[in-house]
C-alpha positions in Angstrom: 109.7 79.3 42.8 111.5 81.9 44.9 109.4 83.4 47.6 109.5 87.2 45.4 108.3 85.3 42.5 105.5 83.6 44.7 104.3 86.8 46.1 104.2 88.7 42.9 102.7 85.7 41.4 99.4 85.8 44.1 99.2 89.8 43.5 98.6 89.0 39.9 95.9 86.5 40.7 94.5 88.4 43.5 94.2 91.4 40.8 92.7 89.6 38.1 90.1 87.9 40.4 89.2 91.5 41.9 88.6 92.8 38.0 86.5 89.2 36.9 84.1 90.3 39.9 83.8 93.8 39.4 80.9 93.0 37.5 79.9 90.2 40.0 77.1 91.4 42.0 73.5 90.9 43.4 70.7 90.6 41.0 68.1 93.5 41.1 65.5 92.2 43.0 67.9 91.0 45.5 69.2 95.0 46.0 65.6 95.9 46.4 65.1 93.4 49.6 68.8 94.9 50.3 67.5 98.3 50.5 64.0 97.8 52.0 66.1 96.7 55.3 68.0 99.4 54.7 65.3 102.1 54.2 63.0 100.4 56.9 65.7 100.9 59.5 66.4 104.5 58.2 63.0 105.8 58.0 61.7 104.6 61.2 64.5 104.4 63.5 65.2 108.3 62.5 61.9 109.3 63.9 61.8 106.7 66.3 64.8 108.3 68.0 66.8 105.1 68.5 70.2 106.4 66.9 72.1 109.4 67.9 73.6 112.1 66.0 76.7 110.1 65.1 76.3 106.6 65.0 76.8 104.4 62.0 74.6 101.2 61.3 75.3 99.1 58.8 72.9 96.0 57.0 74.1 92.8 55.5 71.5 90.6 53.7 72.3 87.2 52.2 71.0 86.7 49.0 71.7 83.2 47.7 68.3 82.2 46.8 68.0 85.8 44.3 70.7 86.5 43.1 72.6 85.8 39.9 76.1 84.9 40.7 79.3 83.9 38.8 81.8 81.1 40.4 85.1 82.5 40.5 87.2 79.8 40.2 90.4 78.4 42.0 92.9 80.4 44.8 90.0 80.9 47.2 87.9 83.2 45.5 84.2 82.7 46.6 81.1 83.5 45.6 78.8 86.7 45.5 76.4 85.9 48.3 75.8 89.1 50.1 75.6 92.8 50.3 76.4 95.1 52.8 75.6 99.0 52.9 76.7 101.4 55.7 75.5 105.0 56.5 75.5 107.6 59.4 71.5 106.7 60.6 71.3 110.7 60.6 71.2 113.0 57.3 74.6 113.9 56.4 73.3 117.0 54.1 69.5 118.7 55.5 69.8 121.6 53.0 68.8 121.1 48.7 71.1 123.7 47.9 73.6 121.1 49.0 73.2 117.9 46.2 76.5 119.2 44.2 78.1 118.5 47.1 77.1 115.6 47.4 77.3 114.8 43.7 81.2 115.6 44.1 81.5 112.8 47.0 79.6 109.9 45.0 81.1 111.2 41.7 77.9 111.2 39.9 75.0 113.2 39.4 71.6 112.5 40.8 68.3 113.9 39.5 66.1 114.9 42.4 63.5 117.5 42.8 62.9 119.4 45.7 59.4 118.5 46.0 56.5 116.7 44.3 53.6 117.8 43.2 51.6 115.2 45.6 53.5 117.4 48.6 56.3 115.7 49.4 59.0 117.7 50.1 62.8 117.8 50.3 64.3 116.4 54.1 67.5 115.3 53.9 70.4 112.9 52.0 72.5 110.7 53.3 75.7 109.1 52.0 75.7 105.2 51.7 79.2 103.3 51.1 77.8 99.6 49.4 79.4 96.4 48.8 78.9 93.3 47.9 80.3 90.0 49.7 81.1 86.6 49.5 81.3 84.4 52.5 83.9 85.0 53.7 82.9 88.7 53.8 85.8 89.9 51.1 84.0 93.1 49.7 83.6 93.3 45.7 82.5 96.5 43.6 82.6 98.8 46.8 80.7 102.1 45.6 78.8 105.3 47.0 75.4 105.8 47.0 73.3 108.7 47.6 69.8 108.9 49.6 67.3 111.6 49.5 64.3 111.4 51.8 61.1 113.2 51.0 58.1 114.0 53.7 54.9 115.1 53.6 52.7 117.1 56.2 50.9 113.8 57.5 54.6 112.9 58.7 54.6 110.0 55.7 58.8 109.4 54.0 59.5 108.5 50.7 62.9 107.5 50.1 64.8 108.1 47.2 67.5 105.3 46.3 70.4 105.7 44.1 72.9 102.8 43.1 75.9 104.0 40.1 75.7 100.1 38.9 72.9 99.6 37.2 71.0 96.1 37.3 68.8 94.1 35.2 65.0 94.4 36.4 64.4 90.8 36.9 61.1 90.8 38.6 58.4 93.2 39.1 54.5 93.3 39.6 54.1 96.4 36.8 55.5 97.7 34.5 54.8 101.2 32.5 57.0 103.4 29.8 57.8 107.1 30.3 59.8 108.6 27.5 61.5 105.6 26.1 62.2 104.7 29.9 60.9 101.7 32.0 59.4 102.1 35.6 58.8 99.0 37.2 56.9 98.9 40.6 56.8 95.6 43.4 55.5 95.7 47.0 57.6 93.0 49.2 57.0 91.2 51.9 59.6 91.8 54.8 60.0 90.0 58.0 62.6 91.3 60.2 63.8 88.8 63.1 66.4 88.5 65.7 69.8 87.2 64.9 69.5 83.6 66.3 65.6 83.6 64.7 64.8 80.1 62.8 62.3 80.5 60.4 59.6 77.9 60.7 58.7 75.8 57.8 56.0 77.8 56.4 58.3 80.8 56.2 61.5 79.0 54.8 59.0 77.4 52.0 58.1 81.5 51.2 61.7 82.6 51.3 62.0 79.4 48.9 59.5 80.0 46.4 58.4 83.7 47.1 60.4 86.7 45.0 58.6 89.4 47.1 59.4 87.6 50.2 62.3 88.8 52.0 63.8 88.0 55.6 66.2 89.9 57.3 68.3 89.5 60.5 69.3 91.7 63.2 66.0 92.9 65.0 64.7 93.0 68.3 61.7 91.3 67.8 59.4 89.4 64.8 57.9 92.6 62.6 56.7 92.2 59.0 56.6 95.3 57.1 55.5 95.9 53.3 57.7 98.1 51.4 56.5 99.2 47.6 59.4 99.7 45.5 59.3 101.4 42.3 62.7 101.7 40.2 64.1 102.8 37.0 67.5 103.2 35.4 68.3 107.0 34.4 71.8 108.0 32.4 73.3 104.6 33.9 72.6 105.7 37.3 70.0 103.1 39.0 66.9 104.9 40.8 64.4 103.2 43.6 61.6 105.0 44.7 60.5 103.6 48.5 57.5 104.0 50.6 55.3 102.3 52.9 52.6 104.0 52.4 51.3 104.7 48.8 50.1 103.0 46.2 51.3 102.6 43.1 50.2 105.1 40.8 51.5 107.6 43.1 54.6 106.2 43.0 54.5 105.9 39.4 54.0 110.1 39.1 56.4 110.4 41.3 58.9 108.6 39.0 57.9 110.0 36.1 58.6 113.8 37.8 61.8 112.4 37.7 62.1 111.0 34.3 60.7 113.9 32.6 
């Protein structure tokens, strides 16, 4: 084979394996212990003051034990086995009046109100590039996501989460209808740890056998945090609802402000 036959040859591989994993991608659950990181990091560390005006952090989770994967076959391609999800750590939009123009950068529309009728209240959005990974850390359906955090007057954030792939809703704790729509709500379980951390036996046999468990790497000391997590698909576009402080009917009047 001549050497412009070989290389044309690989681009056609290389393009059909980036279209058979387009639809290759975490499970659900496993983008809620994503995005509890993420949120974690986002919500405390902005009122924490750790990160300046301008800096970018990033999280990347592996996700073998949750997620629901497709093996790719020969020349290389690997397997699913990670996400990864960037943003600025300070609000990129801190006005309402500004969610077209946010719509017009993540090329979908988001519905958000600008406050709840429990008193939280609009603070800010942020843009979030996500995409998911194998292990060698090729990227796979790369996308943009938008974030909306809400406060109330206690100081208390509620983050809103939006994903344009929606998932299947694998596991949850409860489950309720609102207008032909499902909500389904799940407090987990996360320990954050430093990089070279090795979990001990009892935690690798919850990260084993626990779907609300979730461990994530990175920090500068052991913390475990609870998250609840509430989340519904709206007109294809996939919605999670974050807090660390309420319960879950709250949450689940907050979500149906939305649906409705």
């Amino acid at each position: 084979m001549l050497d412009r036959d070989k290389e044309y040859f690989e681009h056609d591989i290389c393009k059909e394996l980036n279209k058979a994993v387009d639809d290759v991608r975490p499970s659900q659950f496993c983008k809620q212990q994503i995005m509890s990181e993420f949120a974690m990091k986002r919500m405390n560390k902005k009122h924490r003051g750790v990160y300046g005006m301008k800096k970018v952090y990033k999280i990347i989770v592996a996700v073998a034990a949750c997620a629901v994967f497709g093996v790719l076959g020969a020349y290389g391609a690997g397997v699913i086995s990670g996400s990864i999800a960037t943003s600025n750590s300070d609000y990129d939009y801190t006005k309402y009046s500004d969610l077209e123009k946010a719509e017009k950068k993540i090329a979908y529309e988001v519905k958000a109100p600008k406050r709840f009728s429990n008193g939280f209240e609009f603070d800010g959005m942020t843009l979030v590039s996500i995409a998911d990974t194998d292990d060698e850390n090729n990227k796979y359906n790369s996308r943009k996501g938008l974030d909306i955090q809400y406060e109330n007057k206690y100081g208390e954030s509620v983050l809103l989460v939006t994903d344009p792939k929606a998932m299947k809703f694998e596991r949850y704790q409860e489950k309720r209808d609102v207008n032909n729509i499902s909500l389904y709500f799940s407090r987990i379980e996360n320990l954050f740890v430093p990089a070279d951390y090795k979990p001990t036996d009892a935690e690798q046999k919850k990260i084993d056998t626990d779907p609300f468990f979730n461990i994530g790497y990175g920090s500068d000391k052991k913390e475990i945090t609870f998250f609840n997590n509430l989340q519904f698909e709206l007109d294809g576009i996939n919605y999670l609802l974050m807090s660390e402080n309420l319960a879950s009917d709250e949450m689940f009047a907050m979500a149906e402000e939305i649906v409705r």
